[in-house]
C-alpha positions as CSV (number, residue, x, y, z in Angstrom):
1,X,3.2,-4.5,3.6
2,X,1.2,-3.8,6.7
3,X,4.5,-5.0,8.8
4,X,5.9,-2.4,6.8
5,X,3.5,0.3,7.1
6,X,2.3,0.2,10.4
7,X,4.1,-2.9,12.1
8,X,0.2,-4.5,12.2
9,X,-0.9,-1.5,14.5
10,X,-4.7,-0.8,13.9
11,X,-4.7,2.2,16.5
12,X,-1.4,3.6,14.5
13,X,-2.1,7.5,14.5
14,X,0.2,9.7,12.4
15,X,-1.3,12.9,12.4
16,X,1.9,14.7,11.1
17,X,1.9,12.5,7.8
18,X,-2.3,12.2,8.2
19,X,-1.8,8.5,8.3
20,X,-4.1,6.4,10.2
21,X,-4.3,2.1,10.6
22,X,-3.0,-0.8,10.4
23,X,-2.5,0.3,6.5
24,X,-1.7,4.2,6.5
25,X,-4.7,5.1,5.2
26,X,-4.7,8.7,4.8
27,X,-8.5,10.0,5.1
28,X,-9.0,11.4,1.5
29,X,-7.5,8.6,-0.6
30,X,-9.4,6.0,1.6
31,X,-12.2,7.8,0.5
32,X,-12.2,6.0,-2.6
33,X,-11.1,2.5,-2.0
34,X,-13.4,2.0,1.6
35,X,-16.8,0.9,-0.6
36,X,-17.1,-2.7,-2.6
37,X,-18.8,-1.0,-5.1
38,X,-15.8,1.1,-6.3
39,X,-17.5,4.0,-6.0
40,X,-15.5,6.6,-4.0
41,X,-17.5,7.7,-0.1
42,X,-19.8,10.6,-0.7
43,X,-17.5,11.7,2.9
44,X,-14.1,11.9,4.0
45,X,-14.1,9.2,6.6
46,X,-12.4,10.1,9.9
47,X,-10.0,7.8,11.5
48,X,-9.8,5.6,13.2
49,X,-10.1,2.8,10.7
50,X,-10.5,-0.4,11.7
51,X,-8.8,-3.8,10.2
52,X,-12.0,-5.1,8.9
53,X,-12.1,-1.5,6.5
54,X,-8.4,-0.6,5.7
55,X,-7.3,-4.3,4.8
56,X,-10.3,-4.6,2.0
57,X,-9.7,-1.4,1.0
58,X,-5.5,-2.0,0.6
59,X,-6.7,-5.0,-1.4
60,X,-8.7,-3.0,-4.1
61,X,-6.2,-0.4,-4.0
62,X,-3.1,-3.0,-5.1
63,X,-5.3,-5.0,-7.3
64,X,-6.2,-1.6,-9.2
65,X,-2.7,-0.3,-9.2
66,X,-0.8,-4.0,-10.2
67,X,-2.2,-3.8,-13.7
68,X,-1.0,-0.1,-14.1
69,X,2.7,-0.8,-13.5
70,X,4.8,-1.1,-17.1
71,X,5.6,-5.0,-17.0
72,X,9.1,-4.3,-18.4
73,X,9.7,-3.2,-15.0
74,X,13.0,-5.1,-13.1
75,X,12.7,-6.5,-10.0
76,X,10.3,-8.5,-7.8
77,X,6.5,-7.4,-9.0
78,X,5.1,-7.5,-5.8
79,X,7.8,-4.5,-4.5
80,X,7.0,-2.7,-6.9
81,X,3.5,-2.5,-5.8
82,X,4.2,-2.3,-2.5
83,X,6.2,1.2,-4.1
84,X,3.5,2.2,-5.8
85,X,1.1,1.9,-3.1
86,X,3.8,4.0,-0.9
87,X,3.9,6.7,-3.6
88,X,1.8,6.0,-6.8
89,X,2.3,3.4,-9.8
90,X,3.1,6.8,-12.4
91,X,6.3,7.6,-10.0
92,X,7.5,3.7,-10.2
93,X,6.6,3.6,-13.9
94,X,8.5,6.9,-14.8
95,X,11.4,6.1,-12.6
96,X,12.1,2.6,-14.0
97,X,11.6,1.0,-10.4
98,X,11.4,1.9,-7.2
99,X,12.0,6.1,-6.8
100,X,15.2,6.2,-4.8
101,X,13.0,8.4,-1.5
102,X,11.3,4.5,-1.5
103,X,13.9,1.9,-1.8
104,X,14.4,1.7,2.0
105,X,10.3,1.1,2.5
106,X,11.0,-1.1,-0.6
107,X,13.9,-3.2,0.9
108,X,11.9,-3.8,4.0
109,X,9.2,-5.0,2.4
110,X,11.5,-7.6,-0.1
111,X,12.8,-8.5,3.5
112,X,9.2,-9.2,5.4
113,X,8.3,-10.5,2.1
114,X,11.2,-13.3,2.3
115,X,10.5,-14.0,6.2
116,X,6.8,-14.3,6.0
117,X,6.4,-16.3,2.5
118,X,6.2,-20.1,3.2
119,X,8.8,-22.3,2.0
120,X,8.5,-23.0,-2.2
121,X,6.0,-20.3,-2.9
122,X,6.8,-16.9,-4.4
């Protein structure tokens, strides 16, 4: 996902779309996955925002959205995460998959996915 997103880029600044990092964070959704507690910043952080705070934060973000994602779902579990992450689990639930504006995002990701996952592991 973050070759995906930002092509591993931690100074990646996209002020048209307000995305920031290595993970496209933009500043009011971080705002609520940057703290191990789960409790949301009391501020909207300002980019930029380093590795060692988007990456953590991606990880509680997919690990709260995985469970939310109908399981009758087709197709590889992990792109449709990737999806959801991209536009939110209720779009990929209520579209049945990945919402056609995502598949390219979504195909790239099945591709990185392919090229980065060692030999006899899925």
């Amino acid at each position: 996902m973050l070759k995906v997103e930002s092509d591993f880029d931690p100074a990646l600044s996209d002020p048209a779309k307000d995305e920031y990092g290595i993970a496209r964070w933009t500043p009011s959704v971080l705002r609520w996955w940057m703290n191990e507690d789960g409790t949301p910043n009391e501020t909207v952080p300002s980019p930029p925002f380093p590795p060692a705070e988007s990456i953590p934060a991606m990880g509680r973000y997919l690990c709260w959205i995985a469970p939310r994602l109908d399981r009758r779902l087709p197709g590889d579990r992990r792109v449709l995460i990737a999806a959801a992450y991209r536009t939110s689990f209720k779009k990929v639930n209520d579209t049945g998959g990945v919402p056609p504006k995502y598949r390219d995002y979504a195909a790239r990701v099945a591709h990185y996915l392919k090229e980065y996952t060692p030999p006899g592991r899925k």
